[in-house]
C-alpha positions in Angstrom: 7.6 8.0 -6.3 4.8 8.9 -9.3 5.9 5.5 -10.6 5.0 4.1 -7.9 2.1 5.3 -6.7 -0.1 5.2 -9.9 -0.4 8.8 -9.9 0.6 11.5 -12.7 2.2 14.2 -10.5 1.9 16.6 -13.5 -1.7 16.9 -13.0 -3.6 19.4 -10.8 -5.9 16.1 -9.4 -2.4 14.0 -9.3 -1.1 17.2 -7.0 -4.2 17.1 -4.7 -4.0 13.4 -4.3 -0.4 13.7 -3.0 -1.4 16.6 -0.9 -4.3 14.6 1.1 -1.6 11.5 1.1 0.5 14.4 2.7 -2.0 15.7 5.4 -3.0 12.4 6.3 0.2 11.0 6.9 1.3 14.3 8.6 -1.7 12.8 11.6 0.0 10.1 12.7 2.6 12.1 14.5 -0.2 13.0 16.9 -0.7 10.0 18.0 1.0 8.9 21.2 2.9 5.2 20.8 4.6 5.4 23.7 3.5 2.5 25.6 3.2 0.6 22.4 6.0 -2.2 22.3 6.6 -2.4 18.1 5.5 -5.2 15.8 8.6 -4.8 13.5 11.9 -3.3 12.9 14.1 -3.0 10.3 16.9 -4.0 12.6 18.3 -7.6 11.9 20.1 -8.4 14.5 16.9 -7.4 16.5 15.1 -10.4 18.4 11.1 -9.5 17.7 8.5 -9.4 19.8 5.2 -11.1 18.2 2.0 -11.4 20.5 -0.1 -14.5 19.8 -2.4 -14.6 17.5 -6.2 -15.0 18.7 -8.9 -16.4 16.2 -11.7 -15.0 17.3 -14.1 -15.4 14.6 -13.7 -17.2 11.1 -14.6 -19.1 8.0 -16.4 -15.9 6.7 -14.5 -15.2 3.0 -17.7 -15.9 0.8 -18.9 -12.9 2.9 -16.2 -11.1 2.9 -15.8 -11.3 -1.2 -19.6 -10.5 -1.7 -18.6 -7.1 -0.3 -16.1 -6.2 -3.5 -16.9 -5.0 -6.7 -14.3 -7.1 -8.2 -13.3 -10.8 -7.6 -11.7 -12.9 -9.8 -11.3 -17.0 -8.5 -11.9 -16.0 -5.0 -9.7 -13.2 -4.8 -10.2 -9.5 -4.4 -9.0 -7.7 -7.5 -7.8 -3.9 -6.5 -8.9 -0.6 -8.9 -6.2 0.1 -11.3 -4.4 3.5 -10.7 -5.0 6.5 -12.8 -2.3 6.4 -15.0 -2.0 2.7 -16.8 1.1 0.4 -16.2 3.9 0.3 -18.8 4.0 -2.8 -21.2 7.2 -4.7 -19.8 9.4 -3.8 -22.6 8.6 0.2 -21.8 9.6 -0.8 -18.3 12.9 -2.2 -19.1 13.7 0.6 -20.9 12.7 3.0 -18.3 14.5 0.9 -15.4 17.8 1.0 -17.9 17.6 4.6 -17.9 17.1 5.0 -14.2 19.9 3.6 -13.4 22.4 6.1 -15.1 
């Protein structure tokens, strides 16, 4: 999971982080979905259900990109984690060793 998420669980701020990830998740199972038909399903043999899409608005993404700090060839570019990636060889190694 720390490998995942970008975060260094040894840390007191890498604790906290997964703490408020914690308590915020822990919310939505106040909220009442009960007459809410699902979007998806992890069930394959499951027909879906898939409401029509409605355009109400559009051709707005030079405004939307002036809103990030960050764009690189019209694309939003998201923060880096705390913890920096692995080179790839680091992460062949690691994934070897995971698997034992």
């Amino acid at each position: 999971m720390e490998r995942l998420a970008l975060v260094d669980f040894r840390t007191k701020q890498g604790l906290s982080c997964l703490e408020k990830a914690v308590r915020f998740a822990d919310q939505l199972h106040v909220v009442d979905t009960s007459r809410v038909e699902p979007m998806d399903s992890v069930l394959e043999d499951r027909a879906l259900y898939l409401r029509d899409d409605a355009l109400m608005e559009g051709d707005c993404a030079e405004e939307l990109l002036q809103l990030s700090k960050n764009t690189v060839e019209e694309y939003f570019v998201a923060p880096p984690g705390n913890i920096p990636l692995p080179k790839r060889e680091e992460r062949a190694v690691m994934l070897k060793h995971s698997e034992l």
